[in-house]
LUMBA-528049 format. One record per residue (C-alpha): x negated, y negated, z; residue in three letters. Coordinates in Angstrom, 2 decimals, padded with zeros to 5 digits. Last residue first. Example, Ala and Ser with C-alpha at 12.3 -4.5 7.8 and 13.67 -1.06 7.14 Angstrom:
BEGIN
((-013.67, 001.06, 007.14), "ser")
((-012.30, 004.50, 007.80), "ala")
// end
This chain:
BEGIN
((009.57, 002.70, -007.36), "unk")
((009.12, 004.57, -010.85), "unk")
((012.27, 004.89, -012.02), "unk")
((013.15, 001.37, -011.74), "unk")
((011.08, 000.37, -015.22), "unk")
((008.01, -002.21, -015.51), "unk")
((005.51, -000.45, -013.90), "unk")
((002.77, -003.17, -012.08), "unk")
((-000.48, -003.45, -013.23), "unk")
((000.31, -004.03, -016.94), "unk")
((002.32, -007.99, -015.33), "unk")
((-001.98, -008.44, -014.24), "unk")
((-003.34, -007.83, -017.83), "unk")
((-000.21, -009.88, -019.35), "unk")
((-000.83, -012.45, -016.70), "unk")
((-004.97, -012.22, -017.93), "unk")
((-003.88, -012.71, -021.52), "unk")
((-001.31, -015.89, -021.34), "unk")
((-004.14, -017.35, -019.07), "unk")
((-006.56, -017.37, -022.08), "unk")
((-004.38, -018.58, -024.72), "unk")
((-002.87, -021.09, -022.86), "unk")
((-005.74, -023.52, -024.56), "unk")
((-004.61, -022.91, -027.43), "unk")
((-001.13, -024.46, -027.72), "unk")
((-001.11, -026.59, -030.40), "unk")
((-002.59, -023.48, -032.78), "unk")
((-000.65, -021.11, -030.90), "unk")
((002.41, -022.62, -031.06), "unk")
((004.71, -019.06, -032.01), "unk")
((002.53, -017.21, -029.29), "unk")
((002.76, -020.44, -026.62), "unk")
((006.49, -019.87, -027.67), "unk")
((006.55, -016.24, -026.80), "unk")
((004.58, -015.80, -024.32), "unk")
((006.56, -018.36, -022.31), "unk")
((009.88, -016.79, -023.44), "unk")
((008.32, -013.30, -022.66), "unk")
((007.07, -014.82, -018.87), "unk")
((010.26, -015.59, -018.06), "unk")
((012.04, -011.92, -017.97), "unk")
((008.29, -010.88, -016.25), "unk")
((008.48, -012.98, -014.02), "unk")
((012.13, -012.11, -012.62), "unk")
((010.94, -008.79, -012.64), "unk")
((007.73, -009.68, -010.29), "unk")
((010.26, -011.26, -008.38), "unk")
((012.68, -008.34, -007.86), "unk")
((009.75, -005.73, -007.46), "unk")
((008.33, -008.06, -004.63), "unk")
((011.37, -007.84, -002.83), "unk")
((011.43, -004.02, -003.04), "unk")
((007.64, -003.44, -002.02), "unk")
((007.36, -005.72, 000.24), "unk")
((003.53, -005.16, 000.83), "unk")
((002.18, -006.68, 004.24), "unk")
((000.74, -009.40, 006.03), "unk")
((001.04, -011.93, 003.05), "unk")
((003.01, -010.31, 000.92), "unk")
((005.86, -012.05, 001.12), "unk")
((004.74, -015.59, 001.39), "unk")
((002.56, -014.67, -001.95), "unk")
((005.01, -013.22, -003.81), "unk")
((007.50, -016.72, -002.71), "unk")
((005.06, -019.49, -003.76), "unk")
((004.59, -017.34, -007.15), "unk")
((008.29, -017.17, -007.64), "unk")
((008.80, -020.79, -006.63), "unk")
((006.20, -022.08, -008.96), "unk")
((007.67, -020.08, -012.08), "unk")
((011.03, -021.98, -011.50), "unk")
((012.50, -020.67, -015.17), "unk")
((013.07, -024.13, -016.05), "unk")
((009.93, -026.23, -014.76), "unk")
((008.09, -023.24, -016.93), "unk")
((010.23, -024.18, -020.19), "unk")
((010.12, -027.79, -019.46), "unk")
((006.33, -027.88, -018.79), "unk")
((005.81, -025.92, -022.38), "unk")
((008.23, -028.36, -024.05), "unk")
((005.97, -031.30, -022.48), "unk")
((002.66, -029.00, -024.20), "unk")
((004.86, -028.87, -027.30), "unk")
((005.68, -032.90, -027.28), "unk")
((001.84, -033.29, -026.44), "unk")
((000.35, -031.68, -029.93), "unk")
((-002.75, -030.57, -028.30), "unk")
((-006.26, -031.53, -028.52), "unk")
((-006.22, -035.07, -027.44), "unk")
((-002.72, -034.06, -025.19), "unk")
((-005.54, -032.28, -022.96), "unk")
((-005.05, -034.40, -019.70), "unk")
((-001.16, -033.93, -020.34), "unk")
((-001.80, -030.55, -019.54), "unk")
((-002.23, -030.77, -015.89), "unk")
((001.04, -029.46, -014.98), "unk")
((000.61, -026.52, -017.66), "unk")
((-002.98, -025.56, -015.83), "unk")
((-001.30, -025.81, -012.40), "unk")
((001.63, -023.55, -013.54), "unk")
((-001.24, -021.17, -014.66), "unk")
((-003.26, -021.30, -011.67), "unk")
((-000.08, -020.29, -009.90), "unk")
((000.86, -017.45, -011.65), "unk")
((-002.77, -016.56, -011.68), "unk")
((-002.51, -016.60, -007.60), "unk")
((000.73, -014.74, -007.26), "unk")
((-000.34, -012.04, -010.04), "unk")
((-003.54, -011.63, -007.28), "unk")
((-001.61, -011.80, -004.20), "unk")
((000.42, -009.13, -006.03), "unk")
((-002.52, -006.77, -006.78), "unk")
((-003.47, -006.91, -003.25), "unk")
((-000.30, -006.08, -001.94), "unk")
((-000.18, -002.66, -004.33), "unk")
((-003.73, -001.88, -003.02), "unk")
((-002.83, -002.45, 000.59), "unk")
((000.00, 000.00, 000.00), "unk")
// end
């Protein structure tokens, strides 16, 4: 179990890096289109990515939850495609997402992704 808590502080904390990363995007708008980086904000503002990462880490912080941090992780994961998907479909605006887009795909792999396996 420490292994499973581990690997969720560590989704938590790339969530979060991530959200900080989008937040400070306007520093980049020189080599990004800014109305996609703005639609980026919006789409992560929207799905409440900060609040999911907030809450897998309060969660896990002494111990693994293992049913409340399936529900979040799934929540993630349902937002995460739209993010994927748009940063995919921008990629050329949106390059420097790139990077982080590959290490929460790397870190959502971790974690099974149907019910039957709990």
């Amino acid at each position: 179990m420490e292994l499973e808590r581990q690997k969720a502080i560590l989704l938590a904390n790339n969530i979060k890096e991530f959200v900080n990363l989008v937040n400070k995007s306007h520093v980049y708008d020189q080599f990004m289109d800014p109305n996609k980086s703005y639609r980026l904000t919006l789409i992560v503002e929207e799905f409440r990515i900060t609040t999911i990462s907030d809450e897998l880490l309060r969660i896990n912080q002494h111990t693994y939850e293992e049913r409340s941090s399936r529900i979040l992780i799934d929540r993630f994961r349902t937002a995460f495609k739209q993010i994927a998907e748009y940063v995919g479909q921008n990629e050329d605006d949106l390059f420097l997402f790139t990077g982080r887009i590959d290490t929460l795909v790397h870190d959502l792999d971790l974690f099974p992704k149907n019910e039957d396996e709990l």
